[in-house]
N, C-alpha and C positions, 0 to 999 in steps of 0.2 A: 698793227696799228699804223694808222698814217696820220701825217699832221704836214696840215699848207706849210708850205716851206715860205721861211722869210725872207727878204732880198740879201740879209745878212750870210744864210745856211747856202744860199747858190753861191753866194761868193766863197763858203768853206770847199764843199763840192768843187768848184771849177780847179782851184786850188789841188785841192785831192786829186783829181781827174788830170789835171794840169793841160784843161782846155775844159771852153763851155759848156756844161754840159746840155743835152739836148732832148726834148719834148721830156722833159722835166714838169711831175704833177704836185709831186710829196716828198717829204723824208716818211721813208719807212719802217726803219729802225732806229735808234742812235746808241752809239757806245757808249760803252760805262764813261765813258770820258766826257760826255755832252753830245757830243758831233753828231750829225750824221754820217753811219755807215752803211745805211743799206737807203735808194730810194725809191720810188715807182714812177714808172716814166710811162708816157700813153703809148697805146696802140699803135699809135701811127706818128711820123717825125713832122715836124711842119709844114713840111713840103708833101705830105702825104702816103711819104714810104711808110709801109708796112713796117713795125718794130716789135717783135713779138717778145721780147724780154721786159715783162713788166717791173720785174725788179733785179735793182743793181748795183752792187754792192761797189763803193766809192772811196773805202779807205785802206790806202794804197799800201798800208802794215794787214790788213785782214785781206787781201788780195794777192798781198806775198807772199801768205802761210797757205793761203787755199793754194797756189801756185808749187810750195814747196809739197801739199800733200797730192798734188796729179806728178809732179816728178818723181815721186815716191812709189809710182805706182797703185796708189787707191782706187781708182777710177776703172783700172781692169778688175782691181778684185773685187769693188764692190760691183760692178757688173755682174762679175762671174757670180755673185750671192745671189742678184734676181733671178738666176736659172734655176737655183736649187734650194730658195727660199720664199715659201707660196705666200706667208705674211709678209715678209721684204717687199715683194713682185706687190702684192695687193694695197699695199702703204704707197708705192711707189704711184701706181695706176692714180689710187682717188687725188694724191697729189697733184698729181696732173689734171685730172677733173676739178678742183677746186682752185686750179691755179686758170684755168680753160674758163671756169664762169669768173673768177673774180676782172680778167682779163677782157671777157666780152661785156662787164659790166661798163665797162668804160669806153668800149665799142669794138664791135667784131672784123675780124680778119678773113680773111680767105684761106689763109691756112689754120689748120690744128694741132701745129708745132707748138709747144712750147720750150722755154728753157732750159739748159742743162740734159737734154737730150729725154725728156721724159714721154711716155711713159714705160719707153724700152731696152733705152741706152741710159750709161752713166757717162755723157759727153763732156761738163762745163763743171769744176765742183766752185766755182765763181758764183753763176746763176743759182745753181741747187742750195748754195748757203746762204745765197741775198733772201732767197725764199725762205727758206727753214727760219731765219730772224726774223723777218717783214712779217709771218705767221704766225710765229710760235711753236715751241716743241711742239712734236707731237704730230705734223701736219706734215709734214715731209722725210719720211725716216732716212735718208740719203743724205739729205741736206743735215739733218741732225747730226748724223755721224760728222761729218766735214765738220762743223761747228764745234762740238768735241773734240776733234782732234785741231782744231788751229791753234789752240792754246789763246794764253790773252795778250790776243794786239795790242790790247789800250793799254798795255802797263808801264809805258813811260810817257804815257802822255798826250793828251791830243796828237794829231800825225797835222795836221794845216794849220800853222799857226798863221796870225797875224801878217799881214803884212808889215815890215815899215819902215816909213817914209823917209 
């Protein structure tokens, strides 16, 4: 799901990010809390760099738990599953495929990277869980797992409040 972001939600984002954020299109997720926490950003920066992480996850308590499950070591073992898991491996692929067109719908790149090291590697579990939201179960089996295990950020509360004056 995506939905135009309001001038309001770039100010939560910038906040979140704690800088502006950049070739910003949408919020792609939002937390149980309202915010957004995941958003999709274009193809390209505005200056025309290549940005091939379409989606990106922005709040800075769901960033800290993906964070605490790569220090944890997840990212090797769920590697180590695509070798010996042909569902895993195959879930893994179309995700990638599906993250590849939804990507060049917005316009094409020169590379066929995408985020989170897919369709080979388990590099980013940041990227792979912006996606598994921004989609929905189901569509990312990597990114599901990380989702799953973050437990819930939003449980005390929006993370960017207010400014004030």
């Amino acid at each position: 799901m995506t939905d135009e972001i309001t001038p309001e939600e770039r100010e939560v984002v910038a906040r979140q990010l704690g800088r502006p954020p950049r070739a910003l299109r949408a919020v792609a997720h939002r937390c149980p809390c309202g915010q957004p926490d995941v958003v999709q950003t274009s193809p390209r920066l505005e200056d025309g760099t290549p940005f091939p992480t379409l989606y990106y996850l922005t709040c800075p308590r769901a960033s800290a738990a993906a964070s605490r499950l790569e220090s944890a070591g997840r990212m090797r073992e769920w590697q180590a599953h695509l070798g010996i898991d042909p569902e895993l491996a195959a879930g893994y692929r179309a995700a990638h495929e599906a993250y590849l067109a939804e990507r060049d719908a917005l316009g094409e790149l020169p590379t066929r990277n995408t985020a989170g090291g897919m369709p080979d590697r388990v590099k980013c579990l940041h990227a792979l869980a912006a996606h598994a939201l921004a989609a929905g179960p189901g569509v990312n089996p990597v990114g599901d797992r990380a989702v799953a295990e973050m437990g819930e950020w939003w449980a005390n509360g929006p993370c960017a409040q207010e400014e004030r004056s």
